[in-house]
C-alpha positions as a Markdown table, in Angstrom:
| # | Residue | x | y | z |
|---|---|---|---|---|
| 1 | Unk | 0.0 | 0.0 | 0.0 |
| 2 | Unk | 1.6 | 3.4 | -0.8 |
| 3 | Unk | 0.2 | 6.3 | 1.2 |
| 4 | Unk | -0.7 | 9.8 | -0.2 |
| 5 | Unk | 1.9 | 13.1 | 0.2 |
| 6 | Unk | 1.7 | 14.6 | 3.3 |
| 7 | Unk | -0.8 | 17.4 | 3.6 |
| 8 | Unk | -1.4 | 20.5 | 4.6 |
| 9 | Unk | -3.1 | 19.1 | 7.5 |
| 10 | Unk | -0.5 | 16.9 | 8.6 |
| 11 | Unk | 1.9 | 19.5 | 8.2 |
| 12 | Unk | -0.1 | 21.3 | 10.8 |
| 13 | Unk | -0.6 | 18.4 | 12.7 |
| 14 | Unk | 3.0 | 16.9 | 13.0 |
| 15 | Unk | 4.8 | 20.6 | 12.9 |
| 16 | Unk | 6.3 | 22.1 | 10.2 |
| 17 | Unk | 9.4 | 20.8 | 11.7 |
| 18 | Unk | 8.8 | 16.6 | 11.2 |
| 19 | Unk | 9.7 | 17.1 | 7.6 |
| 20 | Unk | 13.1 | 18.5 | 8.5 |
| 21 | Unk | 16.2 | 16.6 | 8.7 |
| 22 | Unk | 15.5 | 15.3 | 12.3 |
| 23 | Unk | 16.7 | 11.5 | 13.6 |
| 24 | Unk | 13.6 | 11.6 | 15.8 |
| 25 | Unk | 10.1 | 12.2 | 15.7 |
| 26 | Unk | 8.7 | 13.4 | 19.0 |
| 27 | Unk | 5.9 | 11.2 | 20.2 |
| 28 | Unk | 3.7 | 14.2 | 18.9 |
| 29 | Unk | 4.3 | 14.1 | 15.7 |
| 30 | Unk | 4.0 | 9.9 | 15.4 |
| 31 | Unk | 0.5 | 10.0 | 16.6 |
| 32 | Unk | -0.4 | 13.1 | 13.4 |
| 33 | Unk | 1.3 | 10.3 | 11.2 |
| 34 | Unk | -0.7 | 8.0 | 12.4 |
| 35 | Unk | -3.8 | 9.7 | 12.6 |
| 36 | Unk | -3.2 | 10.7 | 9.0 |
| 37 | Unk | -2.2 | 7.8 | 8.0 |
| 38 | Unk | -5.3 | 5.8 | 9.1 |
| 39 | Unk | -7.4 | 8.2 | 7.5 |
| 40 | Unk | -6.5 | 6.6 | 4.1 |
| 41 | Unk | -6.4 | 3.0 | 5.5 |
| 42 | Unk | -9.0 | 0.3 | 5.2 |
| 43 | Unk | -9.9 | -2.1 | 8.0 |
| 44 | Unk | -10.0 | -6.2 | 7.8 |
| 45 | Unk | -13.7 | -6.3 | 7.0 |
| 46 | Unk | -13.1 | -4.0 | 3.9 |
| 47 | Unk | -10.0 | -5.8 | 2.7 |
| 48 | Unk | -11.1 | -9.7 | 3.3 |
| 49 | Unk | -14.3 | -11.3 | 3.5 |
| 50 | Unk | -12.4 | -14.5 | 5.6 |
| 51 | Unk | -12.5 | -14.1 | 9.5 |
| 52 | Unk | -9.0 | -13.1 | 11.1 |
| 53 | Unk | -7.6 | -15.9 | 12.4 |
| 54 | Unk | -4.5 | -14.7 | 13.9 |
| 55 | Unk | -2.5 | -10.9 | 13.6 |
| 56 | Unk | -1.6 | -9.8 | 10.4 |
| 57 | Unk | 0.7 | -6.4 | 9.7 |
| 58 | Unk | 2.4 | -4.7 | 6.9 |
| 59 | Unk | 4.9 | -2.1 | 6.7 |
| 60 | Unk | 3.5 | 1.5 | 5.1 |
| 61 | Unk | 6.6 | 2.9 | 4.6 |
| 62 | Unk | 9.9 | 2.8 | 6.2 |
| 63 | Unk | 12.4 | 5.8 | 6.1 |
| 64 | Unk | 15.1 | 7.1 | 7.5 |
| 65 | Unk | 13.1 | 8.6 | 10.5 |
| 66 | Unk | 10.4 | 6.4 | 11.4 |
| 67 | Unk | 8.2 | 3.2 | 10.1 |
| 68 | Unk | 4.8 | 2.8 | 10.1 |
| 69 | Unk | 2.6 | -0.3 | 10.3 |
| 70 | Unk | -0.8 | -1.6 | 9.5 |
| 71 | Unk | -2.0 | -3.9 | 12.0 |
| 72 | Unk | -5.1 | -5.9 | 12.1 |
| 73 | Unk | -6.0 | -7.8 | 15.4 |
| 74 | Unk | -8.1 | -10.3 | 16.0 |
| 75 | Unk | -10.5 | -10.8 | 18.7 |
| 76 | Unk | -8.5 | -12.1 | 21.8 |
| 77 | Unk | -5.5 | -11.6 | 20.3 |
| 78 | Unk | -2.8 | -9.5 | 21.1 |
| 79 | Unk | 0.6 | -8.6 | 22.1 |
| 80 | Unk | 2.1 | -9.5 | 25.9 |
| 81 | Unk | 4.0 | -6.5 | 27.6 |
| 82 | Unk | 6.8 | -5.2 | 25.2 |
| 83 | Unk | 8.9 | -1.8 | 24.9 |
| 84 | Unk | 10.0 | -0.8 | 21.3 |
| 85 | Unk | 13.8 | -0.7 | 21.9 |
| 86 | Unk | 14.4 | 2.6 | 22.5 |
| 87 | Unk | 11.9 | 3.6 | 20.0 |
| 88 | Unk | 9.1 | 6.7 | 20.8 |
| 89 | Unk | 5.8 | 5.5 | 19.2 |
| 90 | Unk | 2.2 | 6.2 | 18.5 |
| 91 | Unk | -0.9 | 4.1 | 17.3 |
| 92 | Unk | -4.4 | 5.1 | 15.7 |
| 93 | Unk | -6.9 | 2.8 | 15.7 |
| 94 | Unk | -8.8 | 2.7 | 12.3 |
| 95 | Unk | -12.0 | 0.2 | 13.5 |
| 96 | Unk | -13.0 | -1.7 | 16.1 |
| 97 | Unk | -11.3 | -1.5 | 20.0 |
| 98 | Unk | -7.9 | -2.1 | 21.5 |
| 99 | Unk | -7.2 | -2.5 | 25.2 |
| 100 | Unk | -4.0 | -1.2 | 26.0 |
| 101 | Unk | -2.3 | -1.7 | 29.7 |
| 102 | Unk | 0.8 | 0.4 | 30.3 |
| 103 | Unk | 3.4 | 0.2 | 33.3 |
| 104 | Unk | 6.4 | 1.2 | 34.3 |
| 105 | Unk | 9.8 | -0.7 | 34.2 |
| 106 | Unk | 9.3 | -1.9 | 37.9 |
| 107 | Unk | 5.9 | -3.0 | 37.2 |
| 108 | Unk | 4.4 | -0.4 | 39.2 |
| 109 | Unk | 1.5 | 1.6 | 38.1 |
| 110 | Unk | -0.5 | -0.3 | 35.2 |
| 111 | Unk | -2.9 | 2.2 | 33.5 |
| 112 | Unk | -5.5 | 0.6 | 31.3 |
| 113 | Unk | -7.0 | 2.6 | 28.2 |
| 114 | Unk | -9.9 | 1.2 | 25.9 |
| 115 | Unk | -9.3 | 3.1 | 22.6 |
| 116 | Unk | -11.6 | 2.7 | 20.1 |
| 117 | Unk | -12.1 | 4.0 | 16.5 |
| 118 | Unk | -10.3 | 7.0 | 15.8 |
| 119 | Unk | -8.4 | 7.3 | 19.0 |
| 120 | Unk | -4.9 | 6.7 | 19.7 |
| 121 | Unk | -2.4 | 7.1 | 22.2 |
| 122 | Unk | 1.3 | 8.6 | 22.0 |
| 123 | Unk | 4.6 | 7.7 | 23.9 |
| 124 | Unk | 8.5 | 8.1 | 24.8 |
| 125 | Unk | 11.0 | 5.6 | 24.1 |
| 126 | Unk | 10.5 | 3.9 | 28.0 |
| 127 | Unk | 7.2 | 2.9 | 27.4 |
| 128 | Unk | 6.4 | -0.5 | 28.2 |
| 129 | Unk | 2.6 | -1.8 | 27.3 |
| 130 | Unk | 0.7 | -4.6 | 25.9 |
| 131 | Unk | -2.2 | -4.7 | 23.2 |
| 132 | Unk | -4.9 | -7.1 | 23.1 |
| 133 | Unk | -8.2 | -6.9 | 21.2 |
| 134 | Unk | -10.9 | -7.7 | 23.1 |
| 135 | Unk | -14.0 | -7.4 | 21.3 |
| 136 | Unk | -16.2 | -9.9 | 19.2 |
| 137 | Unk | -14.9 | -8.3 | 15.9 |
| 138 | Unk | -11.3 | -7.7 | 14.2 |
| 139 | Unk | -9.3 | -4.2 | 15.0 |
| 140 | Unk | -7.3 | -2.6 | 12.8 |
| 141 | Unk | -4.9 | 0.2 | 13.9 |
| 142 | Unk | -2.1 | 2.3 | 12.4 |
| 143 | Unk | 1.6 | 2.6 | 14.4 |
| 144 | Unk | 4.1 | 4.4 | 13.6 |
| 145 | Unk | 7.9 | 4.4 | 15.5 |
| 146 | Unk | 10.9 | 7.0 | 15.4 |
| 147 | Unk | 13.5 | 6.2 | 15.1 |
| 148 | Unk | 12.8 | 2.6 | 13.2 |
| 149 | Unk | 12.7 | -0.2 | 15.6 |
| 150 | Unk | 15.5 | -2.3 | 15.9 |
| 151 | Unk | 14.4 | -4.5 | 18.9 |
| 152 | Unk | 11.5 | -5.7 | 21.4 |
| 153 | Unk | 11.8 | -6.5 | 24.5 |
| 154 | Unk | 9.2 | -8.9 | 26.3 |
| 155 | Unk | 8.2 | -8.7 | 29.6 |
| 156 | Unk | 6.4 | -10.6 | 32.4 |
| 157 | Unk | 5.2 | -9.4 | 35.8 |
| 158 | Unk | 6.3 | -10.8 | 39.3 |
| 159 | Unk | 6.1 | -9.9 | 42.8 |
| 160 | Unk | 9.5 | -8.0 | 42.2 |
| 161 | Unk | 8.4 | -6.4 | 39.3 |
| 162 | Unk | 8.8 | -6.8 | 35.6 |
| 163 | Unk | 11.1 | -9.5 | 34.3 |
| 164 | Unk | 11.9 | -9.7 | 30.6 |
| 165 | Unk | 11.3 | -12.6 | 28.7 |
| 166 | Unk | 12.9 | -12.3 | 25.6 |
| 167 | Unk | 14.8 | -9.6 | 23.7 |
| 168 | Unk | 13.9 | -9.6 | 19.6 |
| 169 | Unk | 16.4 | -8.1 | 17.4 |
| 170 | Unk | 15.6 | -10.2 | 14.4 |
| 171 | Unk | 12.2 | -10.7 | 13.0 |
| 172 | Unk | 10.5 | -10.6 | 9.7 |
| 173 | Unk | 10.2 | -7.0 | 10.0 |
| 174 | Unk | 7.2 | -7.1 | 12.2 |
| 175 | Unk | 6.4 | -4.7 | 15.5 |
């Protein structure tokens, strides 16, 4: 899928300053990306009459200063708590729900949101959260990462707070 220039209107959304030479985006201006970008985006339902049986994603595009992925969730389905490497992020959800629960690195503090369509959330490079779907119909949602992802770590949660499970540098170029 190729996406559209950008706009006017995510020109004013992301800052006129995203589309300069910068490493990083600010967690700001992922979450215009991604709004915009889910603007031109179809969800499963309009893309496959077969039922979701499991997570599907495809890269957007990928340039120097972020990526930006597609995802579509199925119901109970999801991903466990993860960071994105050192990566600041932001995801729009395009249909359906998601059920995000956030923490910090000790495991102190989980924050639950329930965003639905046309909400999303923004955040830093330390932010660890997991993702799970958990209504009766697929999700779809747009993320977007600066700067590209280059690892995921996986955590679990125990009495002395969050242990991780697996580091994965080396993927088929999936969030």
């Amino acid at each position: 899928m190729t996406l559209g220039q950008p706009t006017d209107e995510l020109t004013r959304l992301a800052g006129p300053e995203a589309f300069r030479r910068s490493s990083q985006w600010s967690p700001r201006q992922l979450l215009a990306l991604a709004k915009w970008s889910a603007a031109q985006v179809k969800p499963w339902a309009e893309q496959c009459d077969e039922p979701l049986a499991q997570r599907q994603y495809e890269l957007l595009e990928l340039t120097d200063h972020y990526e930006l992925w597609l995802i579509h969730w199925p119901t109970d389905r999801g991903l466990v708590l993860h960071d994105h490497g050192g990566s600041a992020g932001a995801f729009q959800v395009v249909s359906g729900a998601l059920e995000e629960t956030s923490t910090t690195r000790r495991g102190q503090l989980f924050r639950q949101n329930r965003l639905g369509r046309w909400e999303g959330i923004a955040f830093g490079p330390e932010y660890i959260h997991s993702v799970v779907n958990t209504e009766s119909a697929p999700a779809t949602s747009v993320h977007a990462y600066s700067p590209r992802l280059t690892s995921m770590t996986f955590y679990r949660d125990s009495p002395a707070g969050l242990v991780v499970d697996r580091v994965e540098t080396d993927w088929e170029g999936a969030p």
